[in-house]
Structures are given as structure tokens and as C-alpha cells.
C-alpha positions, 0 to 999 in steps of 0.5 A: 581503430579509428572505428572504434574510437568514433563508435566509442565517442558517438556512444559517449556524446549519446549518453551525454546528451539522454543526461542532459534532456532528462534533467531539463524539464520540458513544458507539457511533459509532467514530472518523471515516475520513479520505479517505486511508485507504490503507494502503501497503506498508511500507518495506524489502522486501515480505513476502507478509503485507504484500500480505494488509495493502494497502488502497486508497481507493475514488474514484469509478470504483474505486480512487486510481490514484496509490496502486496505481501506487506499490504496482505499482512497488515490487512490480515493483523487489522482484521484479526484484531477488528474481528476479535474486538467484535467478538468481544463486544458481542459477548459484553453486550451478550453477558449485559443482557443476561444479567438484565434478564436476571435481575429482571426476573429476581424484581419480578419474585 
């Protein structure tokens, strides 16, 4: 029973002691990584800057799905959306184009 009870103490005063030096700050030591480090996309539309910037926390077997699904996602949606709006302005500048040339030719009668 004695055993126990040092083992039990040695074990608290152990914990006790972890507690104490991790919330002291140690100089040369910089601050404490938490283990959602990741740094996402930021809000409104994705500039190629920001994908330089995308950092995902490393789990055991690569990196937390859930934070490369969400990123995966929002790019899919900008770039759907980018793409529609090329595709528009090309069929805008497409249809300008063939009323100049028509009205050209009606000048030219």
C-alpha cells in the first residue's frame, strides 16, 4: 500500500510539475503550436497568393481531411464560378463582334 501511495504522489507531483514549466515561458523557446494550426483560405474570392499561404495540419497517416475537403470545396466553387464568367464575357465580346461586322457590312451597301 505504501508503494502505491509513493507511486500515486510521484505521478501527481510529475504532473504538477509539466503544468507548471509549460505555462512559464522560456526565453529561446518561441511560443507553443496548437494542434489546429491550420491556416485556411481566406474569406471572399481566392487570390493565387492565398494557395501559396494554405497550410494543413499533419494527422497521423498525412494531413486532416476535413481541412483539405473545406479548401478543396471553396476552390471547386471559385473556379466553376471564374470559369463561368470567362465564358460569358467571351460570348459578349463574341456577339459584339458579329454586330460590328454586320453593321459594317450594312455601311458598306
Amino acid at each position: 500500500m505504501i508503494i502505491l501511495g509513493v507511486v500515486v504522489a510521484v505521478i501527481a507531483l510529475g504532473a504538477v510539475l509539466a503544468w507548471a514549466v509549460a505555462r512559464r515561458e522560456v526565453p529561446g523557446v518561441g511560443p507553443a503550436v496548437g494542434t489546429q494550426s491550420s491556416r485556411g483560405l481566406p474569406p471572399g474570392p481566392v487570390p493565387p497568393e492565398a494557395l501559396d499561404a494554405v497550410r494543413f495540419d499533419q494527422a497521423l497517416r498525412g494531413y486532416r481531411m476535413e481541412q483539405v475537403d473545406r479548401v478543396m470545396e471553396r476552390l471547386v466553387v471559385e473556379l466553376r464560378e471564374r470559369d463561368a464568367e470567362i465564358l460569358r464575357l467571351r460570348d459578349d465580346r463574341g456577339a459584339a463582334a458579329g454586330e460590328w461586322s454586320d453593321r459594317t457590312a450594312e455601311g458598306q451597301r
